[in-house]
Backbone and ligand atoms as CSV (ligand in chain L), in Angstrom:
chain,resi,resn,atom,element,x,y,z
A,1,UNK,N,N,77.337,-38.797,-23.342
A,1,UNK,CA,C,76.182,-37.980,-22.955
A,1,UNK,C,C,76.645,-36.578,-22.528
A,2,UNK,N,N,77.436,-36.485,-21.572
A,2,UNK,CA,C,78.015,-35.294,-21.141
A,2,UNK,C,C,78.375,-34.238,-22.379
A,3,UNK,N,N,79.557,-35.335,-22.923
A,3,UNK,CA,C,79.817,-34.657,-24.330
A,3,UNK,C,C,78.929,-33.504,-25.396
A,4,UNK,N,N,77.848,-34.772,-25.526
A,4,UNK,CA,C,77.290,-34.243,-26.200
A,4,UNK,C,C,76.375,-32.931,-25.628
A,5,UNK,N,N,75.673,-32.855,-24.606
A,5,UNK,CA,C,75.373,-31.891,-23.833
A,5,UNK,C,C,76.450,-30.186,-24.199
A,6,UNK,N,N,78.213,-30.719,-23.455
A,6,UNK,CA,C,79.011,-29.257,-24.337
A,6,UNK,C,C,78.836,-29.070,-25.415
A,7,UNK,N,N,78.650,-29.853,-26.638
A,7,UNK,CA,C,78.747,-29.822,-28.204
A,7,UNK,C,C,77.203,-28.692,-28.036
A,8,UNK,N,N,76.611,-29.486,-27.482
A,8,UNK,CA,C,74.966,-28.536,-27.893
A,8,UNK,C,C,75.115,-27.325,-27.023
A,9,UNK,N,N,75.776,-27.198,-26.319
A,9,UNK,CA,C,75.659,-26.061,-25.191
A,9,UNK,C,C,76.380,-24.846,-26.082
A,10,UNK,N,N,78.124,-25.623,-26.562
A,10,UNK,CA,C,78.825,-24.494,-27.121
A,10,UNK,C,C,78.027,-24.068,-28.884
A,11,UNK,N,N,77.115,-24.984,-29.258
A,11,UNK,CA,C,76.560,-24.729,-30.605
A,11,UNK,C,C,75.979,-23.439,-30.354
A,12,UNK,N,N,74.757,-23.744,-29.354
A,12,UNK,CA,C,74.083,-22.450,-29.058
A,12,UNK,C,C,75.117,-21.156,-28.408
A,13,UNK,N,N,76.070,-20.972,-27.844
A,13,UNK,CA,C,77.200,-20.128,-27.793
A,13,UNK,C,C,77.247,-19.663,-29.051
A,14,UNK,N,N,77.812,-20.389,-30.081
A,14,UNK,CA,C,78.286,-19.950,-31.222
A,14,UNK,C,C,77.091,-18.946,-32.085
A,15,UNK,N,N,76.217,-19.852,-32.376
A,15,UNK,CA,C,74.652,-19.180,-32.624
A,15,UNK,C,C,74.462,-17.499,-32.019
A,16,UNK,N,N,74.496,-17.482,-30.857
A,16,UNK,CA,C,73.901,-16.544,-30.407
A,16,UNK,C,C,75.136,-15.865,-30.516
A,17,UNK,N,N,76.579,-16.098,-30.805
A,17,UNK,CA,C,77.582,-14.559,-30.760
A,17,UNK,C,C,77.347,-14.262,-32.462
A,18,UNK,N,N,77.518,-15.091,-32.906
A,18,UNK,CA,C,77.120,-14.866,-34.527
A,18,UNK,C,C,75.772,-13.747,-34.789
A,19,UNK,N,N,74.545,-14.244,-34.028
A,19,UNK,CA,C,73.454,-13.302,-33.991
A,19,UNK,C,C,73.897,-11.790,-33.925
A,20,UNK,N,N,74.439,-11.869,-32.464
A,20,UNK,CA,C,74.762,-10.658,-32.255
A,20,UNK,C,C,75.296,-9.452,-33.355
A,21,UNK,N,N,76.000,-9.887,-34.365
A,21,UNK,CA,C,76.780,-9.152,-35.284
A,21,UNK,C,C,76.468,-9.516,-36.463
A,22,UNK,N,N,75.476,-10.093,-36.791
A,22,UNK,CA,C,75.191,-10.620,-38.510
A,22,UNK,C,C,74.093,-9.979,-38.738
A,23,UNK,N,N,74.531,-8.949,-39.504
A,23,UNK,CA,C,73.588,-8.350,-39.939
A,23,UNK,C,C,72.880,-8.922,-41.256
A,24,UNK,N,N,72.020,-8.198,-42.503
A,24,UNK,CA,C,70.897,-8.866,-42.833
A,24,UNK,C,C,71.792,-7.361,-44.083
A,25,UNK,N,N,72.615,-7.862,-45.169
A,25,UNK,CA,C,73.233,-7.261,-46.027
A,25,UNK,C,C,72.464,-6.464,-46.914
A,26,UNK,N,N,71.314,-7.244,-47.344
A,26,UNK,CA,C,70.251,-6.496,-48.253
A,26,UNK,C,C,69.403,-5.484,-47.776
A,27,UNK,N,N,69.276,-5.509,-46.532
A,27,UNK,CA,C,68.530,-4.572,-45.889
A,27,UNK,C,C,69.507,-3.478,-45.606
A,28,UNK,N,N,70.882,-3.881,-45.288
A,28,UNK,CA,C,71.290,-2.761,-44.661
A,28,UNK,C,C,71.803,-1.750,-46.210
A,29,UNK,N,N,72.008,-2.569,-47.689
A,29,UNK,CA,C,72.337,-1.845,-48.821
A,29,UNK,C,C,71.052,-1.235,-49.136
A,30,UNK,N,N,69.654,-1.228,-48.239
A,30,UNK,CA,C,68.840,-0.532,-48.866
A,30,UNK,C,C,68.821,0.861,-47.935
A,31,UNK,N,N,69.454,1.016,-46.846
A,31,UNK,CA,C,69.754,2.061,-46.412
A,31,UNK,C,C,70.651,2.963,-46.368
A,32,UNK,N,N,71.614,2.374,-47.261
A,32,UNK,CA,C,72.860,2.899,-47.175
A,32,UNK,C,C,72.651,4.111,-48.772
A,33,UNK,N,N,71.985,4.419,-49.316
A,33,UNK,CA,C,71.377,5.329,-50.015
A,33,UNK,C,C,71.735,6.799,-49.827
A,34,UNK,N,N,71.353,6.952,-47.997
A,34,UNK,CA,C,71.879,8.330,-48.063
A,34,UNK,C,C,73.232,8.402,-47.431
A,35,UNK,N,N,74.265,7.276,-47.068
A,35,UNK,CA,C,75.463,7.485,-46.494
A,35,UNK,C,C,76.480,7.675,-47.855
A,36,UNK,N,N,75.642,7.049,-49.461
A,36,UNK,CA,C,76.166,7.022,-50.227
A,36,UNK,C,C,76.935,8.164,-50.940
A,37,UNK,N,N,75.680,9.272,-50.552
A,37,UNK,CA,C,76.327,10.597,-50.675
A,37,UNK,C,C,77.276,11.283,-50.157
A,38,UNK,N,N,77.479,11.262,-49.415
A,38,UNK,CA,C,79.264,11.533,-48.988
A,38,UNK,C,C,80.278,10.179,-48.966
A,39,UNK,N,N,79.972,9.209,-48.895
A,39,UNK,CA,C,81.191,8.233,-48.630
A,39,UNK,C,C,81.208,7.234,-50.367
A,40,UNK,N,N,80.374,7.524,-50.861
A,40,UNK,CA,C,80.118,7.111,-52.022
A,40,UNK,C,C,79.742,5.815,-52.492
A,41,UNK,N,N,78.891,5.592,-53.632
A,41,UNK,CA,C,77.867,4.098,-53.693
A,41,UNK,C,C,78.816,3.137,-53.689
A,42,UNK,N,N,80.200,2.712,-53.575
A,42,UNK,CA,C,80.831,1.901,-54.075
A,42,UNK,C,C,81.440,1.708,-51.965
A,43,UNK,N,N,81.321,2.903,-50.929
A,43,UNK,CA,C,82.083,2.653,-50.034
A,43,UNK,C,C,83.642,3.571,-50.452
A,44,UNK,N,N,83.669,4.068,-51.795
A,44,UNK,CA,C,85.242,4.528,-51.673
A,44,UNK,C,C,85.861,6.018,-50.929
A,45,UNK,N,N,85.102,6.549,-50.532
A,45,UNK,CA,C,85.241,7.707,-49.505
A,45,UNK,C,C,85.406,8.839,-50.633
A,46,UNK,N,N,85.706,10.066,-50.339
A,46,UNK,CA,C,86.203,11.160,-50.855
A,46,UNK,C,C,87.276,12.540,-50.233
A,47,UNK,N,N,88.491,11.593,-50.124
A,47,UNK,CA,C,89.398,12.262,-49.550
A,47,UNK,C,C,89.226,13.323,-49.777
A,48,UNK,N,N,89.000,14.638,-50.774
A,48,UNK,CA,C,89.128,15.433,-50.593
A,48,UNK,C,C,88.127,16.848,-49.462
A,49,UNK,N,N,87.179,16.279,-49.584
A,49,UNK,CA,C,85.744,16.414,-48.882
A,49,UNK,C,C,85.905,15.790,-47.282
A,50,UNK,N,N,87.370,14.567,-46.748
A,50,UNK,CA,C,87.553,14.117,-45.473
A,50,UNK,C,C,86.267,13.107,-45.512
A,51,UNK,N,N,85.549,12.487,-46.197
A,51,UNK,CA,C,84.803,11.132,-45.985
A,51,UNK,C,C,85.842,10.174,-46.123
A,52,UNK,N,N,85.720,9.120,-45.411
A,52,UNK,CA,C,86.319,8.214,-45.202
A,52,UNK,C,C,85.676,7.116,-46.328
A,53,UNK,N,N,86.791,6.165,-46.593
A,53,UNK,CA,C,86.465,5.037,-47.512
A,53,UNK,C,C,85.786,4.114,-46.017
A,54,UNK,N,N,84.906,3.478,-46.749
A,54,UNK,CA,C,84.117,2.480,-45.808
A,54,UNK,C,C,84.546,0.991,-46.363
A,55,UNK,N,N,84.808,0.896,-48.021
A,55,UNK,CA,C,84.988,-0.126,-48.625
A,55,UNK,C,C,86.294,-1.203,-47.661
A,56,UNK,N,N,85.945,-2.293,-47.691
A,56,UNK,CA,C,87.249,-3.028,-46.811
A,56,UNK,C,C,87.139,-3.141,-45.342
A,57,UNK,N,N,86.254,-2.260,-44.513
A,57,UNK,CA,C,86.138,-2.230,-43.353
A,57,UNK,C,C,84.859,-3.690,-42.872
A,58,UNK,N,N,85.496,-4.220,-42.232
A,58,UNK,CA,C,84.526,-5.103,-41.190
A,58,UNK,C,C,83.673,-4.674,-40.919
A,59,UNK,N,N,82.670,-5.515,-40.612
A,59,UNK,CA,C,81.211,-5.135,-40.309
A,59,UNK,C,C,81.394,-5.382,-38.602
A,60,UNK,N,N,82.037,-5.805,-37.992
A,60,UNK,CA,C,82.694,-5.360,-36.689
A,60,UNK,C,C,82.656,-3.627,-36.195
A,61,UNK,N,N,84.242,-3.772,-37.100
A,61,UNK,CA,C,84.446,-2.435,-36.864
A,61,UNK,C,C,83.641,-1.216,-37.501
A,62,UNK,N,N,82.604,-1.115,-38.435
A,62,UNK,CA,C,81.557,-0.412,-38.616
A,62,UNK,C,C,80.673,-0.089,-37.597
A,63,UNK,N,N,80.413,-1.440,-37.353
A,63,UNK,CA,C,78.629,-1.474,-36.315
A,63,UNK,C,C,79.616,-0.744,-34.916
A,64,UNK,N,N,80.893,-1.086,-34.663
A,64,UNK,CA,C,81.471,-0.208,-33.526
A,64,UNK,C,C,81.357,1.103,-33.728
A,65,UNK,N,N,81.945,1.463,-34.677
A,65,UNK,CA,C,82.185,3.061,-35.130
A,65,UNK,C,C,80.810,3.460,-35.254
A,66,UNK,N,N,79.335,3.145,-35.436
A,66,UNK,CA,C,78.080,3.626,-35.998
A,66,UNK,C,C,77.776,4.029,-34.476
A,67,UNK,N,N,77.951,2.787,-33.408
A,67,UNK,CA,C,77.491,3.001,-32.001
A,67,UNK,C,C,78.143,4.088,-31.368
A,68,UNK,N,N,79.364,4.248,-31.847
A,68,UNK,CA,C,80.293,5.117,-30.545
A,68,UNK,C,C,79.501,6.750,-31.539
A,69,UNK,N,N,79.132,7.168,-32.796
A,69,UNK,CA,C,78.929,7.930,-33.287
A,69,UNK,C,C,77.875,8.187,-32.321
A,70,UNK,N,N,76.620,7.571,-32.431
A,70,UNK,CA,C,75.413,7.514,-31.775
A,70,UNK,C,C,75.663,7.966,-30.453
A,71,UNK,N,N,76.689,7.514,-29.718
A,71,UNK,CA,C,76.694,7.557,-28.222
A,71,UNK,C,C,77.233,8.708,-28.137
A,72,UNK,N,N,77.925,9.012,-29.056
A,72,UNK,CA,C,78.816,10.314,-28.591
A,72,UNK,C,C,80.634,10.216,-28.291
A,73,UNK,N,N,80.388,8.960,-28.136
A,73,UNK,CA,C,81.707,8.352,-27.435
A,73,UNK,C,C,83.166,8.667,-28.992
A,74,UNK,N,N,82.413,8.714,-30.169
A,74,UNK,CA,C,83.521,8.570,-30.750
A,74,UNK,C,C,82.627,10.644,-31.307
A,75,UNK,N,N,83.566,11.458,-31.218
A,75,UNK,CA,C,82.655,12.708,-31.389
A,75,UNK,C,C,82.987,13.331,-32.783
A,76,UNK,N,N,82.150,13.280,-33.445
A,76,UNK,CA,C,82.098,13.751,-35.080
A,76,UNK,C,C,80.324,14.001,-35.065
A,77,UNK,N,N,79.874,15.311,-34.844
A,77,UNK,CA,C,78.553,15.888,-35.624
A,77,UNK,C,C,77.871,15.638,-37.134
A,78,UNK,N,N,78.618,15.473,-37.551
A,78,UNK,CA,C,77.911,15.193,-38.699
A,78,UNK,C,C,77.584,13.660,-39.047
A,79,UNK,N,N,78.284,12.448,-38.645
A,79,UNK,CA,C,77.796,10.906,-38.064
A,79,UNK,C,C,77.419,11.205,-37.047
A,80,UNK,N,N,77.021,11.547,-35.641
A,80,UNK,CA,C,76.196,11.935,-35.109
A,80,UNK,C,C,74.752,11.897,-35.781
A,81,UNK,N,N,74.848,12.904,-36.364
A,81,UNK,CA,C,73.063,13.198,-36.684
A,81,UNK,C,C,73.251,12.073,-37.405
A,82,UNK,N,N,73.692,11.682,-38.654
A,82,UNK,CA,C,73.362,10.140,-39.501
A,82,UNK,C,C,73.438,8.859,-38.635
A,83,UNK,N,N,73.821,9.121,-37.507
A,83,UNK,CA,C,73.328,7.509,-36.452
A,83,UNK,C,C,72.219,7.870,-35.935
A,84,UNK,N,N,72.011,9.024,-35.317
A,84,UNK,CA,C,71.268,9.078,-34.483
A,84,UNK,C,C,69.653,8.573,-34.683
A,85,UNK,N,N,69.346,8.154,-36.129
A,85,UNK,CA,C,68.029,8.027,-36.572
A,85,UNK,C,C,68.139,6.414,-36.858
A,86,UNK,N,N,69.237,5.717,-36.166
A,86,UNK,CA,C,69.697,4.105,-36.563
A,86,UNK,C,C,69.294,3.362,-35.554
A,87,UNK,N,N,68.257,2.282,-35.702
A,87,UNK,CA,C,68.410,1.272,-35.027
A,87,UNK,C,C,69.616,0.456,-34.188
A,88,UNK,N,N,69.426,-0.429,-33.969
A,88,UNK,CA,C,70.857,-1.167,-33.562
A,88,UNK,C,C,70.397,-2.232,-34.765
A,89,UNK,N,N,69.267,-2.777,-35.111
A,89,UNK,CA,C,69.169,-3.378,-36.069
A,89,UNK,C,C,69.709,-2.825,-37.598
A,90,UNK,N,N,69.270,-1.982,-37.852
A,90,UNK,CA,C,69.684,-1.088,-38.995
A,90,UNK,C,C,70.896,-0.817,-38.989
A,91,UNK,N,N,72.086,-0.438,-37.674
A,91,UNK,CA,C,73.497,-0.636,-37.312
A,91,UNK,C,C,74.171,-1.935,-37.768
A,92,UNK,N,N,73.848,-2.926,-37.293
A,92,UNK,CA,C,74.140,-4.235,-37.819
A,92,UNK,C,C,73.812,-4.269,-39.141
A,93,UNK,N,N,72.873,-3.986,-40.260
A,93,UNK,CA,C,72.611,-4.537,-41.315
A,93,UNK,C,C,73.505,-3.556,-42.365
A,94,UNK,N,N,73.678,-2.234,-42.002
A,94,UNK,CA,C,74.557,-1.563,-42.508
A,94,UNK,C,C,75.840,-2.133,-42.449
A,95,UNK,N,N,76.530,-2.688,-40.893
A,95,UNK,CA,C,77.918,-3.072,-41.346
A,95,UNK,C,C,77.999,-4.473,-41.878
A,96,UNK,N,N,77.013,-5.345,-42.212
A,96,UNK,CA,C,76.981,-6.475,-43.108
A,96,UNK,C,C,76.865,-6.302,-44.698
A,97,UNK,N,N,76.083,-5.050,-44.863
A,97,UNK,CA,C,76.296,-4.660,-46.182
A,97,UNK,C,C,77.595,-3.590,-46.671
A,98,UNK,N,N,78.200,-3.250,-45.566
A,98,UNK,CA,C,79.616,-2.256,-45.980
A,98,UNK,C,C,80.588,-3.288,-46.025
A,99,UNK,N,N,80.486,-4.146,-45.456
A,99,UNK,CA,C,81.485,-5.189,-44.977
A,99,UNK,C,C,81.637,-6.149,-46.592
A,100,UNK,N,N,80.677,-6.064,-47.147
A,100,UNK,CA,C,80.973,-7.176,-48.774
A,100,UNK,C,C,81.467,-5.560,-49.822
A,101,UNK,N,N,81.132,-4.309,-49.218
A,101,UNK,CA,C,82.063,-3.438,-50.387
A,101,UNK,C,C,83.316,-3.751,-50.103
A,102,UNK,N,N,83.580,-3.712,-51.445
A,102,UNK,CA,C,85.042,-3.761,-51.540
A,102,UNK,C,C,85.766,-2.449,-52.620
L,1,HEC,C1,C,77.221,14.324,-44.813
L,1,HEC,C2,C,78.271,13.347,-45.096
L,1,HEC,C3,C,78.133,11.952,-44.482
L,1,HEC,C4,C,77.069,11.094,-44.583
L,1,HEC,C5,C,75.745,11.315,-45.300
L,1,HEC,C6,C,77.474,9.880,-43.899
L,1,HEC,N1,N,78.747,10.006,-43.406
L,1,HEC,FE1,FE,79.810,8.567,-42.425
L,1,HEC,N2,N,81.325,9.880,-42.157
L,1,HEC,C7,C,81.337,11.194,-42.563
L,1,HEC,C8,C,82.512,11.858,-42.033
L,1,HEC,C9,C,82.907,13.318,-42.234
L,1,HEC,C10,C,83.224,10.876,-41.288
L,1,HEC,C11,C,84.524,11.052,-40.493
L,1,HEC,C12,C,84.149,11.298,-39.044
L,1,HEC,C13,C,85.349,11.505,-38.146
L,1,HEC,O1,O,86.288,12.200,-38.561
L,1,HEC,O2,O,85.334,10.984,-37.027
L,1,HEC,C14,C,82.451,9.645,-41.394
L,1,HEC,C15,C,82.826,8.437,-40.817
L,1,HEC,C16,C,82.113,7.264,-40.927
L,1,HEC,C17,C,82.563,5.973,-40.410
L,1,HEC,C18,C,83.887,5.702,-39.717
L,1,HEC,C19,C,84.919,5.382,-40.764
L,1,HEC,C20,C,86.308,5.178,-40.233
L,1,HEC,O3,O,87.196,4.855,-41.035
L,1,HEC,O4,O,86.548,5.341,-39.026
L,1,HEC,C21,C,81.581,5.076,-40.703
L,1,HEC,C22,C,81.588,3.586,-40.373
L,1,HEC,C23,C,80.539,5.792,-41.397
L,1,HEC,N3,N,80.888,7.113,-41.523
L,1,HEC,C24,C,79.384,5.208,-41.853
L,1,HEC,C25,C,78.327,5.923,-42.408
L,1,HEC,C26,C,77.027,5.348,-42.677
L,1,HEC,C27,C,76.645,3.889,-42.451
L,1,HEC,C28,C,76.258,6.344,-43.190
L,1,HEC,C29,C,74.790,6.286,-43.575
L,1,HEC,C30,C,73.872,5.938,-42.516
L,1,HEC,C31,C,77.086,7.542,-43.253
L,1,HEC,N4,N,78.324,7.239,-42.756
L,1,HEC,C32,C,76.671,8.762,-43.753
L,1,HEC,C33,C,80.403,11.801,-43.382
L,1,HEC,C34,C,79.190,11.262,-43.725
């Protein structure tokens, strides 16, 4: 009984950290439209222009980098203004859909 009680306790643990960071891939590739233009439809960046490749990056470390843009905390103006119009939902669904470019 006990047992089973942790099993259901840590399920819902698991559930809800998963929530937190799973974004919704199709939604977030329908926004990613205008990031496409500088970082390009595929995610492969354009070194020469200083966009960064997005392709390969975690949807972790995206939805981090989208927030600290937003906050200020990570300081680049030009992601700035392109977070600043982002949900935290729309944050998450973007790095679930950058996260399958490869
Ligand atoms: C006008 C060009 C432009 C557009 C549009 C743009 N970005 Fe960026 N992005 C940049 C630049 C420049 C950097 C590098 C910022 C820095 O040096 O800190 C960057 C950095 C990033 C990074 C961090 C990459 C890393 O390796 O650290 C992420 C994630 C990112 N952009 C996602 C997006 C998303 C998602 C969108 C669409 C909502 C978007 N970008 C739209 C120019 C752009």
């Amino acid at each position: 009984m006990k047992m089973t009680l942790v099993v259901a306790f840590a399920t819902v643990l698991a559930v809800a950290a998963g929530s937190a960071i799973a974004g919704d891939a199709a939604a977030g590739k329908a926004k990613f439209g205008i990031c496409a233009g500088c970082h390009g439809p595929t995610g492969a960046g354009n070194e020469a222009l200083k966009y960064p490749k997005l392709a390969g990056r975690d949807a972790a470390f995206v939805g981090a980098q989208l927030r600290a843009f937003k906050s200020g905390a990570r300081d680049n103006a030009t992601m700035k203004a392109m977070a600043a119009g982002l949900t935290e939902t729309d944050m998450d669904n973007l790095a679930a859909y950058i996260a399958t470019l490869r």
